[in-house]
C-alpha positions as a Markdown table, in Angstrom:
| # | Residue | x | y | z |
|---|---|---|---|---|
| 1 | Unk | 12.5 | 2.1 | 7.2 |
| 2 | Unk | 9.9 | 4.5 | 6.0 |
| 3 | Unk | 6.4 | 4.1 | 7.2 |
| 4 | Unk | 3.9 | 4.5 | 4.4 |
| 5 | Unk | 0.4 | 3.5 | 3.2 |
| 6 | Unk | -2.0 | 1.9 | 1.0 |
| 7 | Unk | -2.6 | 3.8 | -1.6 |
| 8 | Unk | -3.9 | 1.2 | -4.0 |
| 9 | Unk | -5.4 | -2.1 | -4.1 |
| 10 | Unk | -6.7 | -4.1 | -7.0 |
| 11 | Unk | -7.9 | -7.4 | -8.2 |
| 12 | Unk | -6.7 | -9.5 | -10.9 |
| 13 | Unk | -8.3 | -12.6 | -12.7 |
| 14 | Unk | -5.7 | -15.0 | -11.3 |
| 15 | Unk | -7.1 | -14.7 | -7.9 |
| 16 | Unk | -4.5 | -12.2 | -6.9 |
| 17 | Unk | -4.8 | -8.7 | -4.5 |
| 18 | Unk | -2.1 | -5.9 | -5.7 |
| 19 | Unk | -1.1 | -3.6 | -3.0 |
| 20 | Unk | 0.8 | -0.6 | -3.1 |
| 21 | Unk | 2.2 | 1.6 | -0.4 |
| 22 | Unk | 3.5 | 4.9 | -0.8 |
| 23 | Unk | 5.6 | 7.2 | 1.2 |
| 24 | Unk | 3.7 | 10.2 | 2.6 |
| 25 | Unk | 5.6 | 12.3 | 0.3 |
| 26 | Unk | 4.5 | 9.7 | -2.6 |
| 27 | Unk | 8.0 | 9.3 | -4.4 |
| 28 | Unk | 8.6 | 5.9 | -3.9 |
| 29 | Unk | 6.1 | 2.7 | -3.2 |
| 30 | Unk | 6.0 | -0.8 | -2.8 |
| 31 | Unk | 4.1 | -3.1 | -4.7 |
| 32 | Unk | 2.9 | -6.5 | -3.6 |
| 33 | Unk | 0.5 | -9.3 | -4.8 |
| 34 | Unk | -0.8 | -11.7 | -2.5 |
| 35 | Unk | -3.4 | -14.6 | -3.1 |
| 36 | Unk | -6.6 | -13.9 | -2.4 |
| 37 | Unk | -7.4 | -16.7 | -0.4 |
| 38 | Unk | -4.5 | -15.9 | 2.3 |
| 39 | Unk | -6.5 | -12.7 | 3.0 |
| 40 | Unk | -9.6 | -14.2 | 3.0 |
| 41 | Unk | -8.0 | -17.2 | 5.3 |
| 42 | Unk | -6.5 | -14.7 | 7.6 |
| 43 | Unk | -3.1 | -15.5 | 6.7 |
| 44 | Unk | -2.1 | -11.9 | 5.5 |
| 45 | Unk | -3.7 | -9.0 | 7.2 |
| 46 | Unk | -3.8 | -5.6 | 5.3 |
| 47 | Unk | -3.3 | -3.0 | 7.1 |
| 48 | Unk | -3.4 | 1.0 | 6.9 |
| 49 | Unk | 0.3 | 1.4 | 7.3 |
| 50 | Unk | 3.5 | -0.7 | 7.4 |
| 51 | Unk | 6.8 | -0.6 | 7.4 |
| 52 | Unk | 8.9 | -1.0 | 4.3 |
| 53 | Unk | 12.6 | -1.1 | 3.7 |
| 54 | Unk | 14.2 | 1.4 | 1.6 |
| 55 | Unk | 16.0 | -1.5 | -0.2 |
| 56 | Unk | 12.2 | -2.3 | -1.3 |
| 57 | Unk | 10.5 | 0.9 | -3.1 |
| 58 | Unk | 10.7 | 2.1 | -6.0 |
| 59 | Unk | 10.3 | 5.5 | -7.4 |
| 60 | Unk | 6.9 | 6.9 | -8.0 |
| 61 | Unk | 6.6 | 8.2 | -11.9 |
| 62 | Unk | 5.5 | 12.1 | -12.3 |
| 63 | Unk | 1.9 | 11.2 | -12.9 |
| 64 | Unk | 1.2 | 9.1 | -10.0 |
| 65 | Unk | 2.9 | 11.1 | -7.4 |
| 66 | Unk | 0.4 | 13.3 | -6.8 |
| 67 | Unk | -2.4 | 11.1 | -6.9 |
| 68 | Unk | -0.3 | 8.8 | -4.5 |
| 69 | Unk | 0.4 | 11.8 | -1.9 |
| 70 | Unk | -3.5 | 12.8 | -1.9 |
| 71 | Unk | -4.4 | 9.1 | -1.2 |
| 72 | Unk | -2.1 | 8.7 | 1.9 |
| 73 | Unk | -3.5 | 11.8 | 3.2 |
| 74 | Unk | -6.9 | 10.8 | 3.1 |
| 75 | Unk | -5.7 | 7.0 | 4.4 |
| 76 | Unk | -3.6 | 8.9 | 7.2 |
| 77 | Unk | -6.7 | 11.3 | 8.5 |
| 78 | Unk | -9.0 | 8.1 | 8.5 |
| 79 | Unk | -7.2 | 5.4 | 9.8 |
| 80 | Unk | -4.3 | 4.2 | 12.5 |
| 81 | Unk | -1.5 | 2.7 | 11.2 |
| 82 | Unk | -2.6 | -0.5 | 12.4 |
| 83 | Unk | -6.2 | -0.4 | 11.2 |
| 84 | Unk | -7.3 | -3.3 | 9.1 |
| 85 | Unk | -8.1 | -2.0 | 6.4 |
């Protein structure tokens, strides 16, 4: 399982956080939405870094990969994997 890294988070108007994680190499991420309130209730903790099966990303298109690679950089020199984030 690759290790990669938030890259992107954004709010919708149905009360939903989207979060994406990347691979360092930013080819292929994980996207997940998750109710607001479990974050704000503690339930969910977002974190620098996690863990994501293979079976689970996707591939990146041309446009975003650079964009994603620079962001997990930045994320990488900033932050432990485990940093709440």
């Amino acid at each position: 399982m690759p290790q990669c890294w938030l890259v992107e988070r954004s709010y919708s108007d149905r009360d939903l956080v989207t979060l994406v994680y990347a691979t360092p190499d930013g080819e292929r991420a994980h996207t997940k939405e998750i109710p607001m309130t479990a974050i704000a209730h503690g339930n969910v903790t977002v974190t620098a870094a996690k863990q994501v099966d293979d079976a689970d990303l996707e591939p990146v298109d041309d446009d975003t990969r650079e964009r994603y690679r620079t962001e997990v950089e930045r994320v990488r020199e900033d932050h432990a994997p485990d940093d709440e984030i």
